[in-house]
C-alpha positions in Angstrom: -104.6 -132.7 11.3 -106.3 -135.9 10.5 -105.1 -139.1 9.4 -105.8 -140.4 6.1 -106.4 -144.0 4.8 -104.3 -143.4 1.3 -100.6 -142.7 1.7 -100.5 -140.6 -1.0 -102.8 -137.7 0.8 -102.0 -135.7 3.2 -104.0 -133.0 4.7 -103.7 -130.0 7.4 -106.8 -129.4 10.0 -105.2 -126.6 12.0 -107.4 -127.0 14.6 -107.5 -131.0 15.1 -107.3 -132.7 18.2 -103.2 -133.4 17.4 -102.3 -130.0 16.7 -103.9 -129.8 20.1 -102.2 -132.6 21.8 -98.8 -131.6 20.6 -99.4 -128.5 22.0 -100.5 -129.9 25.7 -97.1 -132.0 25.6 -94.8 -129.5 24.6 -93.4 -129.7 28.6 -93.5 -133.4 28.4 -91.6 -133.4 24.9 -88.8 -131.0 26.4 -88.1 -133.3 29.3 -87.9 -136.4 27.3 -85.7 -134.6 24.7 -87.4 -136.3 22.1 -90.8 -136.7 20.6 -92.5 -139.4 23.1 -92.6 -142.7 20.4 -96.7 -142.5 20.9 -96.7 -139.3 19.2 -94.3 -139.9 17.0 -96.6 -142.7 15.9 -99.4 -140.5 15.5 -97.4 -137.6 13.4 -96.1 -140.9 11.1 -100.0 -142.2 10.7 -101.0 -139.1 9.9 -99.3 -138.6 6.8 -96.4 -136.1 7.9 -93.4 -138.0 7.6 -94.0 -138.7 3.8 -94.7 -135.6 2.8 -92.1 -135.4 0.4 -91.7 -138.8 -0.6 -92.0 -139.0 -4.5 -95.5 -140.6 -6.2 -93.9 -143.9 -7.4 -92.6 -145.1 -3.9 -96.0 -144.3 -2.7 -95.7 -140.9 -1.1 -98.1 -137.6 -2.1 -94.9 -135.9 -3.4 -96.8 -133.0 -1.9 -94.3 -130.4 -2.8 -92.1 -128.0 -0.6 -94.1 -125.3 -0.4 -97.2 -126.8 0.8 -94.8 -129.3 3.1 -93.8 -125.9 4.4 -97.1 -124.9 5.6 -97.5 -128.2 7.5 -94.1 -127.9 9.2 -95.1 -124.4 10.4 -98.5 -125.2 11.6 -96.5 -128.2 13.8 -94.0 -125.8 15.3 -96.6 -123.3 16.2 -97.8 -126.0 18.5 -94.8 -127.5 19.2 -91.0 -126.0 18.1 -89.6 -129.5 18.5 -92.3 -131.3 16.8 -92.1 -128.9 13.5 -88.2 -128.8 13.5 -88.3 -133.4 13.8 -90.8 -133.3 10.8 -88.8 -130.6 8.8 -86.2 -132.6 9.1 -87.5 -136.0 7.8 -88.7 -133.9 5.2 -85.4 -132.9 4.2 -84.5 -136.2 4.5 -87.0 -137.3 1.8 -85.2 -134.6 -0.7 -81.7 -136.1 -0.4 -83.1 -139.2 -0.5 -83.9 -138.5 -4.0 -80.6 -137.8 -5.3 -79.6 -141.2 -4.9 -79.6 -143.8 -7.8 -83.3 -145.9 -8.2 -81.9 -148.8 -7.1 -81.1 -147.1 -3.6 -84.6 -145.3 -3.3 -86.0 -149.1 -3.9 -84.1 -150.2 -0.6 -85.1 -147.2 1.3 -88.6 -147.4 0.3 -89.3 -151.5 0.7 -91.5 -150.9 3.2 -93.5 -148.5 1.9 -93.5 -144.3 2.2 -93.8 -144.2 6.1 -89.8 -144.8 5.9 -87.8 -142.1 8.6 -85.0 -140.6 7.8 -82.3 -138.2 9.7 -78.9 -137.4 8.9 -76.1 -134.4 9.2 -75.1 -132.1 6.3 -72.0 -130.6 7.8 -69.1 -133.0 6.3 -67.7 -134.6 9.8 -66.8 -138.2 8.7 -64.3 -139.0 6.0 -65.1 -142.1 3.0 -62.5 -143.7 1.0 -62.9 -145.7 -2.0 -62.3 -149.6 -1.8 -61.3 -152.1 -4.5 -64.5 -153.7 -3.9 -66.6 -150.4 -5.4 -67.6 -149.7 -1.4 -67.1 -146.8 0.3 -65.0 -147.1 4.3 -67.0 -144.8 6.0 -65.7 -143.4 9.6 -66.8 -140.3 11.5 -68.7 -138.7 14.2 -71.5 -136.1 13.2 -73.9 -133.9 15.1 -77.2 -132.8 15.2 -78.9 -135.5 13.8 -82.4 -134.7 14.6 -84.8 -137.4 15.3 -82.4 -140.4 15.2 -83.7 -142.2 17.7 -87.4 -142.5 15.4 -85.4 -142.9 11.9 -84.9 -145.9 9.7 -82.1 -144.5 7.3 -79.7 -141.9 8.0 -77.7 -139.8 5.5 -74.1 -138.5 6.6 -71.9 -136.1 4.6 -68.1 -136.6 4.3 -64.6 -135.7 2.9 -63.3 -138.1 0.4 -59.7 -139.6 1.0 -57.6 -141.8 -1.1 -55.9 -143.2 1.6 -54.4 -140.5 3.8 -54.3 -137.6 1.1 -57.4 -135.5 1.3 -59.2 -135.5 -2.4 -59.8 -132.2 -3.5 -61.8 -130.4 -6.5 -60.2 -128.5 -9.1 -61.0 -125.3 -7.5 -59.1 -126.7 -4.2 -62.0 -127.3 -2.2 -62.5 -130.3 -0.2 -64.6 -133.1 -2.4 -67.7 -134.2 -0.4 -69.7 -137.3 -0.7 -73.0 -138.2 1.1 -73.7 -142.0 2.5 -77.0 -143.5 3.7 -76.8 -146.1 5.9 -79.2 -147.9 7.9 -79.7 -146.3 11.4 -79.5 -149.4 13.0 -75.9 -149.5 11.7 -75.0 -146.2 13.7 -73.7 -145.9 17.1 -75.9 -143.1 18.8 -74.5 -140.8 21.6 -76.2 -139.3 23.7 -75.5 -135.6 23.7 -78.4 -133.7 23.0 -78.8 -131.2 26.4 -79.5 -128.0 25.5 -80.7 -124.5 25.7 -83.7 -125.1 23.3 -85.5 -127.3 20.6 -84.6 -130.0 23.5 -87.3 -132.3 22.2 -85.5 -133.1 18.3 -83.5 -135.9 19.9 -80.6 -134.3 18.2 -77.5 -136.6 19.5 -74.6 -137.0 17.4 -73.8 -140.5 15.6 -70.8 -142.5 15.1 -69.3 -144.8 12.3 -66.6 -146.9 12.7 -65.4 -148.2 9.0 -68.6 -148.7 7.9 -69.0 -150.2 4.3 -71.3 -148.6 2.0 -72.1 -149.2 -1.4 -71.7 -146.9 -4.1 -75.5 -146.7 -4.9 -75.9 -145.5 -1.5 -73.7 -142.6 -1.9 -73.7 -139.8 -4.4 -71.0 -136.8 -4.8 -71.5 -132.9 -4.3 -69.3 -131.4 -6.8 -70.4 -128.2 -8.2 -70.4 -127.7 -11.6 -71.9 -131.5 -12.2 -75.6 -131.8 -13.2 -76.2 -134.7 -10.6 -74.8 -132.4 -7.8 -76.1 -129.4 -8.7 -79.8 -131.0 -8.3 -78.2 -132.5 -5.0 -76.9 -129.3 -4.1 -80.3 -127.4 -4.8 -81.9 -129.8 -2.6 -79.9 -129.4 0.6 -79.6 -125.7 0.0 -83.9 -125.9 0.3 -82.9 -126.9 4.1 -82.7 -123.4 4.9 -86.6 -122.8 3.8 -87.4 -125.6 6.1 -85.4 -124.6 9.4 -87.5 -121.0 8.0 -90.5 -122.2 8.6 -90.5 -123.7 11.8 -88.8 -120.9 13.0 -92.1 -118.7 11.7 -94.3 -121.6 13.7 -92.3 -121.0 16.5 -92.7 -117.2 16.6 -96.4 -117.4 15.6 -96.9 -119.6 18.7 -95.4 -116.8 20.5 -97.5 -114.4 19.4 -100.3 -117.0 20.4 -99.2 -117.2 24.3 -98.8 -113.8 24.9 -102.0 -112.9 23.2 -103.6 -115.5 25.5 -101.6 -114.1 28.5 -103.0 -110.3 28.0 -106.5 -111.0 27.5 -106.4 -113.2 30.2 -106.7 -110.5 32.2 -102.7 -110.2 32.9 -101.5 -106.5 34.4 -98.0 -105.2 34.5 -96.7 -104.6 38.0 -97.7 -101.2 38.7 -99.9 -100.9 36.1 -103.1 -99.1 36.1 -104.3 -100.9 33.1 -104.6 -104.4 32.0 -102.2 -105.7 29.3 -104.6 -106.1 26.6 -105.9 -102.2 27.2 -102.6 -100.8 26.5 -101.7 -98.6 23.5 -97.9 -99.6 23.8 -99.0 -103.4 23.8 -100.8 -103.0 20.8 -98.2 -101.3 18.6 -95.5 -103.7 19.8 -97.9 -106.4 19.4 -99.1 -105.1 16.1 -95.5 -105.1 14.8 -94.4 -108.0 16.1 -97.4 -109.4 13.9 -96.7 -107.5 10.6 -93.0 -108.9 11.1 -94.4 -113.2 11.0 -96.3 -112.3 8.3 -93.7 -110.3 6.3 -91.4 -113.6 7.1 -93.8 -115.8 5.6 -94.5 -113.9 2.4 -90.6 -113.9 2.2 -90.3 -117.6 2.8 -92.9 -118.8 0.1 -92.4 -116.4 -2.4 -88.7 -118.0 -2.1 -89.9 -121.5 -1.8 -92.5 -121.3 -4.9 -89.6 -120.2 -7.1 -86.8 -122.6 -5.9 -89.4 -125.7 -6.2 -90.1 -125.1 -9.5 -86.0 -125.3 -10.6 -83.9 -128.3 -11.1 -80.5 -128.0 -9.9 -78.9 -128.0 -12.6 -80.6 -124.6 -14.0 -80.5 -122.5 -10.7 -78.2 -119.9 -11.7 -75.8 -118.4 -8.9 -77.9 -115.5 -7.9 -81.5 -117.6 -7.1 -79.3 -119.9 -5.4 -77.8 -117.2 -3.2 -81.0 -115.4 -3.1 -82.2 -118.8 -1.1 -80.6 -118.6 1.5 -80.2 -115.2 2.4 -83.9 -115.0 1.8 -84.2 -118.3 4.5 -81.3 -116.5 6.9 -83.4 -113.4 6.9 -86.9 -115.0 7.5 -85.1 -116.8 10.5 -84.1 -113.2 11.8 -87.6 -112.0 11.5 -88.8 -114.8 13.4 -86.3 -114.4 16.2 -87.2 -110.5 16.5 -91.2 -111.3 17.0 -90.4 -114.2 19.3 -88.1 -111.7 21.7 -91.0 -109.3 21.6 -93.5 -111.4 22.6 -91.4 -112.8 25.3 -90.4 -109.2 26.1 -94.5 -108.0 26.8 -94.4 -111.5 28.5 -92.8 -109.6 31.4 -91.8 -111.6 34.8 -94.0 -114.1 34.3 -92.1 -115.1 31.3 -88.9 -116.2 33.0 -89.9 -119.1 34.6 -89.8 -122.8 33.5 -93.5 -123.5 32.8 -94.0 -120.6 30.5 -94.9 -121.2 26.9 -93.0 -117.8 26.2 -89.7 -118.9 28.0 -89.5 -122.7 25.6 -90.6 -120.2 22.6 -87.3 -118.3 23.5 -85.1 -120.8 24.0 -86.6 -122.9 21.2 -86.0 -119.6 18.3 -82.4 -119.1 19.6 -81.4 -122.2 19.2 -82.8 -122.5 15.6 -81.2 -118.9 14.8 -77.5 -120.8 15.4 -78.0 -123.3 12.5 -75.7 -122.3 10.3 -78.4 -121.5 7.5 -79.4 -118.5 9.4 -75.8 -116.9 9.7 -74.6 -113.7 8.0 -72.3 -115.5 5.8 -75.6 -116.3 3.4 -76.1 -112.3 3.0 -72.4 -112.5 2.0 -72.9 -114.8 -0.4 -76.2 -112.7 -2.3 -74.3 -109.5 -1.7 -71.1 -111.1 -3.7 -73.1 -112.5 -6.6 -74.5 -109.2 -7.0 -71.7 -106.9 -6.9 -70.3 -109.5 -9.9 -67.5 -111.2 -7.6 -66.6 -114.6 -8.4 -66.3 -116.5 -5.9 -65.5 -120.5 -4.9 -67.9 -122.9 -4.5 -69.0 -123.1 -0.6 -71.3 -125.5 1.4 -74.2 -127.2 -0.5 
């Protein structure tokens, strides 16, 4: 990766000297539990936290499925680093549902602007007589908000204590952006894996937030639907650092067999065995068949607005993102698997690369309930509108 002078390019050198460094650091970003703020600095000059960020605020507006390729490339050096910069990414795309004069605010400074925020709908925003919103709640899993500028936050709307619902009796949602600085952040980010993403939760406290700052998901409404289509793309993204993180995999234990490693007992070194190479082989075919999955499916839901994604590509989405994840996670156990002993222990690349892919495979995007979904659309069930 190299920097670049114009904000509005961004380009991928998979072999550059910070794809390199991210890679050397990975034990150093685990500890911290975030990405050290010099690196961070470095990801942010080079042109990867704007990725997304639309032409006329002065981003590249590079386009998912080429952002996607980016991300993965960073979480096959790092699983951290590629899940921080997804994120920001996905940041960027809710960004964009918000009114102009919102994205204005956001973007005063220029493209470089950081963004985190939580989908799941923890907090609760009631409507003033002023036109703000009262915003309280606690959220988790807000990756990277210790780096971010502006954080988005989804919630239930209330007028006063009665819970507002949609005509098809499901909780109404709203999303807020409010200025990180404005957010209490709790530290509560120790983990199993994917320590690095700073992922703490934050707290509000009857925050007021104007209405330009906040737009509804309502299904059925053309402004939600595109908002909707947008947050539903977070399961490509989660994809494909999952991929990076299994291709890394395969990396280390490809480096630990022809570096001369032998099984105990073994009358043959790693890399000379028949077994090692099918496994290997497979493990392989399976990254790659989860890549073709996850940018044949990216391609097609780019190219849609919202509000004309019928039911069955927006299913399709995320089962196809759910399964890409799955595939990922069975590659990554192989290669920890032929990774033997010497895989269990703290400093091994294989050992992070498992913890890192099975804590990405409990995002809610990868569950079973998004084959549900696909399989229901299919068989011609109707069914109520569910998370965005």
């Amino acid at each position: 990766m190299q920097a670049s002078s114009d904000p509005s390019k961004v380009t991928l050198d998979t072999a550059s000297e910070l794809l390199v460094e991210i890679g050397q650091r990975s034990a150093e970003i685990d500890e911290a539990r975030r990405i050290p703020d010099d690196l961070f600095d470095s990801l942010v000059a080079a042109g990867y936290c704007r990725m997304l960020v639309p032409r006329r605020h002065g981003g590249p507006e590079l386009g998912l499925p080429a952002a996607l390729r980016v991300i993965e490339a960073l979480a096959r050096a790092d699983g951290s680093v590629g899940w921080t910069v997804g994120q920001v990414q996905l940041a960027h795309l809710i960004f964009a549902c918000l009114p102009e004069t919102a994205q204005r605010t956001i973007y005063a400074h220029g493209p470089d602007t950081t963004g985190a925020g939580a989908v799941a709908p923890k907090g609760r925003a009631t409507p003033q007589e002023d036109g703000h919103w009262r915003v309280t709640g606690q959220w988790p899993f807000i990756t990277g908000c210790e780096a971010s500028s502006w954080v988005y936050l989804n919630t239930m709307v209330f007028d006063g204590r009665s819970l507002r619902t949609t005509p098809e009796g499901q909780p109404e949602t709203r999303m807020v952006v409010v200025p990180t600085k404005q957010m209490e952040i709790l530290d509560t980010w120790s983990v199993m894996g994917l320590r690095g993403t700073g992922s703490h939760d934050g707290r509000l406290s009857g925050h007021s937030c104007a209405e330009d700052h906040t737009f509804t998901l309502r299904p059925g409404e053309p402004g939600s639907d595109r908002a909707i289509h947008r947050i539903a793309q977070s399961g490509l993204i989660i994809a494909a650092s999952a991929i990076g993180i299994a291709q890394g995999a395969l990396d280390e234990i490809v480096t630990l067999a022809t570096g001369g490693k032998r099984p105990a007992f073994g009358s043959r070194r790693l890399a000379e065995s028949p077994l090692f190479h099918d496994r290997l082989g497979e493990a392989a075919a399976t990254v790659r068949a989860a890549r073709a999955l996850l940018h044949t499916e990216s391609e097609a839901a780019w190219t849609v607005d919202g509000a004309e994604a019928a039911p069955l590509d927006h299913a399709a989405l995320r089962a196809s993102a759910a399964r890409a994840v799955a595939l990922a996670v069975t590659a990554t156990d192989t290669a920890h698997n032929l990774g033997g002993g010497s895989a269990v222990y703290d400093h091994s690349p294989l050992q992070r690369r498992l913890r890192d892919i099975h804590t990405a495979s409990q995002h809610f995007v990868a569950g079973r309930d998004m084959y549900a979904a696909l399989g229901a659309v299919l068989a011609e069930v109707e069914t109520k509108p569910g998370t965005p």
